[in-house]
PLY file of the C-alpha trace (Angstrom):
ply
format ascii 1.0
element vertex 438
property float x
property float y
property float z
element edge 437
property int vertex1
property int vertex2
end_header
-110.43 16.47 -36.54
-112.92 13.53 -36.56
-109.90 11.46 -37.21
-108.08 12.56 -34.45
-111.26 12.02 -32.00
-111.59 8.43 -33.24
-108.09 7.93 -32.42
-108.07 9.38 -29.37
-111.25 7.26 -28.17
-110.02 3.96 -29.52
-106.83 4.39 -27.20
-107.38 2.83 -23.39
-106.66 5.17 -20.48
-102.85 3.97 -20.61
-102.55 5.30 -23.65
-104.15 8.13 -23.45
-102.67 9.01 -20.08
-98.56 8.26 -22.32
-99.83 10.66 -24.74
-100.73 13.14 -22.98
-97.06 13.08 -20.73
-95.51 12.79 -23.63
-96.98 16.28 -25.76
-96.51 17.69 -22.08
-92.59 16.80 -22.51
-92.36 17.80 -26.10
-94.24 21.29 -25.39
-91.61 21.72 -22.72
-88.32 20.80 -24.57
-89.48 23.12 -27.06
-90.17 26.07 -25.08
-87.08 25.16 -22.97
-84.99 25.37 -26.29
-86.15 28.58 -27.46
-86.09 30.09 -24.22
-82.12 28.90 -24.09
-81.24 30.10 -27.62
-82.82 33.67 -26.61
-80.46 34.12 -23.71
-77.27 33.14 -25.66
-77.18 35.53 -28.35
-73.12 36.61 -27.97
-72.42 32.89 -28.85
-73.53 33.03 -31.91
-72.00 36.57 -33.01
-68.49 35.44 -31.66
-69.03 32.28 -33.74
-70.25 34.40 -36.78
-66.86 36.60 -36.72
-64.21 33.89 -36.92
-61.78 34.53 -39.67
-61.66 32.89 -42.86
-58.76 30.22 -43.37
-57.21 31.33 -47.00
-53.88 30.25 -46.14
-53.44 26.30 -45.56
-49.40 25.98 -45.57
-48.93 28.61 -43.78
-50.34 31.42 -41.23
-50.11 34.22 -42.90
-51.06 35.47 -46.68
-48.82 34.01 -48.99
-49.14 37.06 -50.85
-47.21 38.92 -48.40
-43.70 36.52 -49.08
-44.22 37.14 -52.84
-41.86 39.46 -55.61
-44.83 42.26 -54.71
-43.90 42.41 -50.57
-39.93 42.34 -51.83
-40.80 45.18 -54.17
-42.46 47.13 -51.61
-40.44 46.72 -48.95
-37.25 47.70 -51.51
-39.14 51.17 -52.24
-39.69 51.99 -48.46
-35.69 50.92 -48.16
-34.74 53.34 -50.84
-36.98 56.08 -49.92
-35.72 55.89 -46.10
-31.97 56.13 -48.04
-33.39 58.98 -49.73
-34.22 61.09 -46.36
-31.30 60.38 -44.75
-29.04 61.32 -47.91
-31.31 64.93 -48.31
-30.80 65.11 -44.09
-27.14 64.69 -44.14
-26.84 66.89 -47.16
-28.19 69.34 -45.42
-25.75 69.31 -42.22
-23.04 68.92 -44.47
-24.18 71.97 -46.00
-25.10 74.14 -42.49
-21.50 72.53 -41.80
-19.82 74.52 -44.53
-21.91 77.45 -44.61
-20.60 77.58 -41.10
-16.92 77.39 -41.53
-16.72 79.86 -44.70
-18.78 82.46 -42.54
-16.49 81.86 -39.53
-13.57 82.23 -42.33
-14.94 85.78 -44.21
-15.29 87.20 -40.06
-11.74 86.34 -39.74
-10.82 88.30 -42.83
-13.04 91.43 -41.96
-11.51 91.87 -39.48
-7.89 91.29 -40.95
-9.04 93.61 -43.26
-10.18 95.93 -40.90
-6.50 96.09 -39.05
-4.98 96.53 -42.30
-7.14 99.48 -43.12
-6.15 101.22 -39.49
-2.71 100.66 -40.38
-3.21 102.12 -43.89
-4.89 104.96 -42.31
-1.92 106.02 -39.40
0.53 105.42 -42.43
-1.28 108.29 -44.48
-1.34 110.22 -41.35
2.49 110.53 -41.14
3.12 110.81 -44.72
0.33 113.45 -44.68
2.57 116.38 -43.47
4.93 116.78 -46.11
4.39 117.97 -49.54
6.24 116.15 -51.24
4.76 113.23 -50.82
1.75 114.08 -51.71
3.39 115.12 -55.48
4.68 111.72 -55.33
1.82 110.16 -54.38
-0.58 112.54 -56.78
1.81 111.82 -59.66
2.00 108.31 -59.58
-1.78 107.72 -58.90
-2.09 109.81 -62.53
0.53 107.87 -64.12
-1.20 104.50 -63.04
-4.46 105.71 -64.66
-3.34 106.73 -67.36
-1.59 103.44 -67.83
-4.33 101.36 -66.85
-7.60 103.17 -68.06
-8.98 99.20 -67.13
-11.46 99.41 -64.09
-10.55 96.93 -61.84
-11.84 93.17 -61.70
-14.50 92.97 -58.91
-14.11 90.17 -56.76
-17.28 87.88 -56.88
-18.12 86.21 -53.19
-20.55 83.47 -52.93
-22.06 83.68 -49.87
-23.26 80.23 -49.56
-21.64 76.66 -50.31
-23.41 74.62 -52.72
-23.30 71.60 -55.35
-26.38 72.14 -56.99
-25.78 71.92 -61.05
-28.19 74.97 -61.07
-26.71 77.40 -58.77
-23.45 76.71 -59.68
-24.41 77.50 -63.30
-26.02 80.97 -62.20
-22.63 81.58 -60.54
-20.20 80.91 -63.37
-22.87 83.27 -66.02
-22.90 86.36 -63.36
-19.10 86.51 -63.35
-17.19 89.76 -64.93
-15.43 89.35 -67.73
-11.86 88.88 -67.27
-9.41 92.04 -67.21
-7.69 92.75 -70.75
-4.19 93.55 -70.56
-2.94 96.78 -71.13
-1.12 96.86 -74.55
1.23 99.84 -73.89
2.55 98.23 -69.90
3.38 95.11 -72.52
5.14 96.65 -75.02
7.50 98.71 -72.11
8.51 95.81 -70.33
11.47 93.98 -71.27
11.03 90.36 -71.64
13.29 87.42 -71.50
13.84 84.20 -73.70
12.92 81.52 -71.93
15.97 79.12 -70.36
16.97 75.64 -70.77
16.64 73.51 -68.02
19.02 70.36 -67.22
16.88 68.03 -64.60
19.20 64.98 -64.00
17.94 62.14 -61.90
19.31 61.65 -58.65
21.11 58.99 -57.46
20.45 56.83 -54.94
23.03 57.25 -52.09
22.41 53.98 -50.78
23.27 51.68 -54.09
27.31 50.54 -54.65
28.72 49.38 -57.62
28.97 45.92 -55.50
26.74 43.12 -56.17
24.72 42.17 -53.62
25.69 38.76 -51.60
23.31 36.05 -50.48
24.43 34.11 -48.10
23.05 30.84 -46.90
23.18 29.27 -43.49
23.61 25.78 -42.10
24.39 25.37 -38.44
25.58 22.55 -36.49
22.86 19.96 -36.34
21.04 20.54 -39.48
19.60 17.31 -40.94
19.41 16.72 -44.59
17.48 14.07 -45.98
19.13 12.69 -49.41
19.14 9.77 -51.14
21.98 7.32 -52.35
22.38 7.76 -56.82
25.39 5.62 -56.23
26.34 2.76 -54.03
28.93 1.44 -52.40
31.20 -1.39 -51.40
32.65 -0.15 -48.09
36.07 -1.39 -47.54
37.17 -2.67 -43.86
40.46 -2.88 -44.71
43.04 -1.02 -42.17
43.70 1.07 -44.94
40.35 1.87 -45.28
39.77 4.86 -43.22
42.46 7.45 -45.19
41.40 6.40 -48.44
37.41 5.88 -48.31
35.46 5.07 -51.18
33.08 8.42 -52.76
29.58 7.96 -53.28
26.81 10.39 -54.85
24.12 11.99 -53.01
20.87 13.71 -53.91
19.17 15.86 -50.93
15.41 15.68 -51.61
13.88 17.13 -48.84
14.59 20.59 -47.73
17.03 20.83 -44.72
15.62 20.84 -41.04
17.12 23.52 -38.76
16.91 24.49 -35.41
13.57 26.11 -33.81
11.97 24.53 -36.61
13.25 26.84 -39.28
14.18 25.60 -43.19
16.58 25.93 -45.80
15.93 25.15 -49.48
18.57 23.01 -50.68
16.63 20.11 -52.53
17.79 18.81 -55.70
21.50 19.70 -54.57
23.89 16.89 -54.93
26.59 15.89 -52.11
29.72 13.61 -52.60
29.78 11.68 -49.50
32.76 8.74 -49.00
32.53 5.91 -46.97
34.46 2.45 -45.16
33.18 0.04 -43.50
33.50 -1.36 -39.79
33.89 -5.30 -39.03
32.76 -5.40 -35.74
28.94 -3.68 -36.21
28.79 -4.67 -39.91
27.86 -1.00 -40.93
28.98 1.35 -43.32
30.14 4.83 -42.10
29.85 7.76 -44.44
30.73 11.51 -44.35
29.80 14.34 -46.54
32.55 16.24 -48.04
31.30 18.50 -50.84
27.91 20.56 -51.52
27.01 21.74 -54.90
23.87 23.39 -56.00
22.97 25.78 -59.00
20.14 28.43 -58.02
17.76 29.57 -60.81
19.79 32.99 -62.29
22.76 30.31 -63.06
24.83 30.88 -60.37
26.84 28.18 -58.98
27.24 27.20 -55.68
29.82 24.75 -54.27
31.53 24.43 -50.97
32.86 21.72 -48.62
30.72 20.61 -45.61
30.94 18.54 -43.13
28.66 15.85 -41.85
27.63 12.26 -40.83
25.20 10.19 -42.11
22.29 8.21 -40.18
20.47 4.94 -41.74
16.60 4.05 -41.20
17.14 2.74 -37.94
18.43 6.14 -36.59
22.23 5.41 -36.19
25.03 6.63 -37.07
26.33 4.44 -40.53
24.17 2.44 -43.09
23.95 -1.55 -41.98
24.63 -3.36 -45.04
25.73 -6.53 -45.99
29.17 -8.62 -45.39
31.11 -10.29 -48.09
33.92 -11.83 -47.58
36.10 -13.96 -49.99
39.21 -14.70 -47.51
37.51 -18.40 -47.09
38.06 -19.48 -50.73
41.36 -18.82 -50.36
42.28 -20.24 -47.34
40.25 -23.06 -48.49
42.89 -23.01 -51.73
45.32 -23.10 -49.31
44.96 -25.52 -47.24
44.20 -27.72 -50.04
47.74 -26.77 -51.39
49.25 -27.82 -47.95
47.25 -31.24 -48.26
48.56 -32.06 -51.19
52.21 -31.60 -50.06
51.57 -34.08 -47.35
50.47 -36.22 -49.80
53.86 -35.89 -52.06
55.82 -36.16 -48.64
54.51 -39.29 -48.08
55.78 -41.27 -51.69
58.93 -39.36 -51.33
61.90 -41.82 -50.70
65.11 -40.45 -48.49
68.80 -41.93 -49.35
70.45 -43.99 -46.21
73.76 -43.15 -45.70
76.23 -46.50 -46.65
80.20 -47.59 -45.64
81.51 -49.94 -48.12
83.88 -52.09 -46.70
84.40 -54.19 -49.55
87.12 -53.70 -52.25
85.86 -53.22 -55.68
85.76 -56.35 -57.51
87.90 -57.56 -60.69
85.97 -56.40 -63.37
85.70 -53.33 -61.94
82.04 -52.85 -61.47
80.95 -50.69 -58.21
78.77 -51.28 -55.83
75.48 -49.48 -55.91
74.33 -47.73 -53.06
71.39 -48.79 -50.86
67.77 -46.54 -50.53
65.60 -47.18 -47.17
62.18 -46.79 -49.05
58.44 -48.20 -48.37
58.08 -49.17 -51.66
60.09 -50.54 -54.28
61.03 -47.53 -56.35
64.20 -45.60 -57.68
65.18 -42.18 -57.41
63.33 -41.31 -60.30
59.91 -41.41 -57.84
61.84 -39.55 -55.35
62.41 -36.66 -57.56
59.24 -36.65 -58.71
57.52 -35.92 -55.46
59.81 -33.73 -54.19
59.57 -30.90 -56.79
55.36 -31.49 -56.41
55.97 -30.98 -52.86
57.97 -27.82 -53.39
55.23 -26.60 -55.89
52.09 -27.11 -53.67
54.37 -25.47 -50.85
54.49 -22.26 -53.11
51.13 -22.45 -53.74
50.03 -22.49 -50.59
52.21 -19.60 -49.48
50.76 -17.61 -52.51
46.96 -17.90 -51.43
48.18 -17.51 -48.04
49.43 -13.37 -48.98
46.43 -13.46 -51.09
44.07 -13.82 -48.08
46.45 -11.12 -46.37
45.50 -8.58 -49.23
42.18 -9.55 -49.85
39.85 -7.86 -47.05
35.94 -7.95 -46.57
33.81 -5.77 -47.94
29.86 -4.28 -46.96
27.65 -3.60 -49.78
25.55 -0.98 -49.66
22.90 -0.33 -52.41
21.82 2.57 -53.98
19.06 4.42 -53.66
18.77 3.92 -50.18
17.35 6.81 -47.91
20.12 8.55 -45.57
20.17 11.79 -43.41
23.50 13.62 -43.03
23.64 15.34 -40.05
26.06 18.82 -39.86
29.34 18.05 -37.67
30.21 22.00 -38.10
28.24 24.89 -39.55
28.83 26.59 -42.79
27.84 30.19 -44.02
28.01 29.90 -47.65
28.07 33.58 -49.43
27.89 33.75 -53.10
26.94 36.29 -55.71
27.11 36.65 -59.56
30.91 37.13 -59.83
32.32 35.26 -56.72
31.97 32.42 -54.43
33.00 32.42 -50.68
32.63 30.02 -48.07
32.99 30.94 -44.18
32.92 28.99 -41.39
30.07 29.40 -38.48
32.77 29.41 -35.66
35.10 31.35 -37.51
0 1
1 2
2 3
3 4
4 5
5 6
6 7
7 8
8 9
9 10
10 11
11 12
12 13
13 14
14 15
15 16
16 17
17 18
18 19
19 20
20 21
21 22
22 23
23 24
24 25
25 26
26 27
27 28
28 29
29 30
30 31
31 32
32 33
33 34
34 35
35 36
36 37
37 38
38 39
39 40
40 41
41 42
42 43
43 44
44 45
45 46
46 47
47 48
48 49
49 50
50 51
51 52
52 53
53 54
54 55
55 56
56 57
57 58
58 59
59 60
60 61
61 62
62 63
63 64
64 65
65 66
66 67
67 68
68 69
69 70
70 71
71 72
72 73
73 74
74 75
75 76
76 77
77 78
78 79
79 80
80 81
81 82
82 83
83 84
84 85
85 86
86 87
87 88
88 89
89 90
90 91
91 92
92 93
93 94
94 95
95 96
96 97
97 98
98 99
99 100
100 101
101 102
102 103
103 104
104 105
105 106
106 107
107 108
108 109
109 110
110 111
111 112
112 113
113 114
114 115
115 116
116 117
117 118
118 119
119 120
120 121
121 122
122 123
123 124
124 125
125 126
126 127
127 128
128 129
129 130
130 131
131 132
132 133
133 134
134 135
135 136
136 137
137 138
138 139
139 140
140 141
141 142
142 143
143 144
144 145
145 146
146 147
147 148
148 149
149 150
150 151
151 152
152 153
153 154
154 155
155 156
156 157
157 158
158 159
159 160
160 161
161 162
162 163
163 164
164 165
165 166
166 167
167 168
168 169
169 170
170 171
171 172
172 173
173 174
174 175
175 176
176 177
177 178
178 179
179 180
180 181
181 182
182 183
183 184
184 185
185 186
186 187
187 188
188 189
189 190
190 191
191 192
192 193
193 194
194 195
195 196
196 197
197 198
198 199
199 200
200 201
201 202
202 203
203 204
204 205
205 206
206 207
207 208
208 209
209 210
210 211
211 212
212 213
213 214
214 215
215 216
216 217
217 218
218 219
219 220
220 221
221 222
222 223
223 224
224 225
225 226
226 227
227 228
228 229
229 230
230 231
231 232
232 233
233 234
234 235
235 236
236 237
237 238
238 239
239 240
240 241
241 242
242 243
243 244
244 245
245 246
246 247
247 248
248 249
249 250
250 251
251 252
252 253
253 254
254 255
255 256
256 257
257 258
258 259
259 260
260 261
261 262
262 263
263 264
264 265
265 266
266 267
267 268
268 269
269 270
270 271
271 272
272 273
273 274
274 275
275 276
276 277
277 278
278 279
279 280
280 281
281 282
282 283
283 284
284 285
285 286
286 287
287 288
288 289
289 290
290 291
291 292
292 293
293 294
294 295
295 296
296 297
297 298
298 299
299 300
300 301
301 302
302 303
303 304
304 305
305 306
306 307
307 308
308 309
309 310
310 311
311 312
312 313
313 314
314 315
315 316
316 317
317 318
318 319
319 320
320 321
321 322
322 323
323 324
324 325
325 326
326 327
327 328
328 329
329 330
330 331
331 332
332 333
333 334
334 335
335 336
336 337
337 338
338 339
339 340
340 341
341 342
342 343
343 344
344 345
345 346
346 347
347 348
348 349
349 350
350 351
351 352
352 353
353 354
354 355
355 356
356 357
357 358
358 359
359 360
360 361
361 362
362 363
363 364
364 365
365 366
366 367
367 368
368 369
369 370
370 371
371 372
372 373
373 374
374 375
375 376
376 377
377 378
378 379
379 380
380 381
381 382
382 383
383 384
384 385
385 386
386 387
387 388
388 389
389 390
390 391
391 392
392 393
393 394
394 395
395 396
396 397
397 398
398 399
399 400
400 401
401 402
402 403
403 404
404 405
405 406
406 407
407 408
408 409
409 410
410 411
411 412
412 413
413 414
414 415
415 416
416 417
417 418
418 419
419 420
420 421
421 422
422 423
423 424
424 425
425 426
426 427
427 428
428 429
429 430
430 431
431 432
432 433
433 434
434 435
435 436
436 437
């Protein structure tokens, strides 16, 4: 304390008068604070009963994803399977209990109109006597023949499929009914028969094979390929004698309304000549053959054009001709001759005037010639003439025969294209081929 009082009188009145504002402040903030803390106490409960964070990566407790929620939820499933299995077991079973007791009223009361008529029967029969002997005689005789009590009829009154009931049902039955030795030894019985059960035939089947036919109208486009080519005559000739050529179809054939026939790996003979003017070949298809997988054999004549790459009608190919060489050999020939014409020497028609003279020498006759020569050299180039004349005539019928031809290579692509459909029918036995039109 006397520390404090010497401090307190060593401070000047400016000091003293800051220390004593500033307790005065501190006092208050204090009293201020607790004051303010008292008032808010909800605040701090609120703040007190914020959940826990356990789960970082997600929300909610990874516990609950886990084999043990999969596992619980897969008991609930089955037990909620279970309830609805005993609940529709249950109307199934109300179901049929309801039916067979709808059923046994129906037969009461069949039953019961089958006793009335029992009953008026006995009333008519009941008035004469005789009858009644009958009737008493023949009840004795069938007691006496069957001493058995009859085999009471077991009902179960209620459907069920329990192992347990259904075993208490079977164990409560009666015995079944013996048979009366005596009513088996009267009867008469027969030996048993042979029966002959013979298959019947079917109606619809014939002794006929069964046809296939095959179908390709006008218009049909098959795409083959050339195995063989060709040198296409152009000859005038050309046209009623073409050259053949092989064909391979690859594709199957295109039809109308986009339908298809199978006809690839067949093999066509097509024939061919060839046309000057447009330096194409034209081919047609005259034969079809094709051999299906049983063996059978199918082959029939068809008729169709064939298209190159550039869509038209013939195969552009390319022109050789060897009619130049020979008129070349030809003209040569004629050359020559000129040539021999030329040294050949012609003899001028003389009149001798003259009489022979005394030693009776004659006079030789005179040659007009443009160079000195005798009629040796005239001989001479006249049968050369004559010779290169024949020649020349020789490669001139030579060039005659000898006509251009078009090559066309094989394996070249080409689409024939049906003139006039075909309906091919064929079986094991026989082959026929009909026309579309026909």
């Amino acid at each position: 304390m006397k520390a404090i009082q010497q401090f307190l009188e060593k401070l000047t009145p400016r000091g003293k008068l800051m220390l004593a504002i500033g307790g005065t402040v501190l006092i208050v903030g204090t009293v201020v604070g607790v004051a303010m803390n008292a008032a808010t106490p909800e605040r701090k409960s609120r703040a007190a009963a914020k959940p826990q964070v356990e789960a970082i990566l997600t929300d909610e407790d990874p516990r609950a994803l886990g084999m043990d929620s999969i596992a619980s939820q897969l008991r609930q499933l089955q037990a909620q399977q279970n309830r609805l299995e005993r609940t529709m077991g249950q109307k199934e079973k109300d179901v049929q209990l309801k039916n067979t007791q709808e059923k046994v009223s129906g037969l009461e009361q069949e039953l019961q109109l089958v006793q009335k008529e029992l009953a008026k029967v006995g009333r008519e029969k009941k008035g004469t006597g005789e009858s009644e002997d009958n009737s008493s005689d023949s009840s004795a005789s069938n007691q006496a023949r069957s001493p058995i009590p009859p085999r009471e009829s077991v009902f179960v009154n209620k459907a069920t499929s329990s192992p347990a009931e259904l075993t208490d049902v079977y164990s409560n039955l009666p015995p079944e009914q013996p048979e009366d030795p005596k009513s088996r030894s009267s009867e008469k019985t027969e030996a048993p028969k042979i029966r002959v059960i013979k298959a019947k035939e079917d109606e619809g089947k014939s002794d006929k094979p069964e046809e296939l036919s095959v179908t390709l109208p006008a218009g049909s486009i098959l795409s083959s390929v050339l195995v063989t080519g060709m040198d296409a005559p152009t000859g005038k000739q050309a046209q009623r004698d073409p050259f053949p050529s092989l064909v391979r179809i690859k594709n199957e054939a295109i039809l109308p309304n986009r339908f298809r026939a199978d006809f690839r790996e067949c093999f066509m003979i097509a024939s061919g000549w060839g046309d000057l003017s447009s330096e194409r070949a034209y081919m047609r298809a005259e034969r079809l053959s094709c051999v299906r997988n049983d063996g059978s054999v199918l082959e029939a004549s068809i008729e169709a054009y064939a298209t190159g790459e550039d869509g038209k009608a013939g195969l552009r190919g390319r022109l050789v001709s060897k009619q130049g060489q020979i008129i070349a050999r030809s003209l040569g020939a004629g050359f020559l001759q000129g040539i021999a014409g030329a040294f050949n020497v012609q003899k001028v028609p003389t009149i001798n005037v003259t009489r022979a003279s005394d030693d009776g020498k004659t006079v030789a006759p005179v040659y007009e010639q443009a160079f000195d020569s005798n009629a040796l050299q005239s001989a001479g180039f006249s049968g050369a003439g004559s010779a290169l004349e024949r020649i020349a005539d020789f490669y001139l019928e030579m060039a005659e025969s000898i006509f251009p031809v078009i090559e066309i290579d094989a394996m070249r692509e080409v689409d024939f294209i049906v003139n006039k459909g075909m309906t091919v029918k064929f079986n094991a036995t026989t082959l026929k081929v009909n026309d579309v039109n026909q």
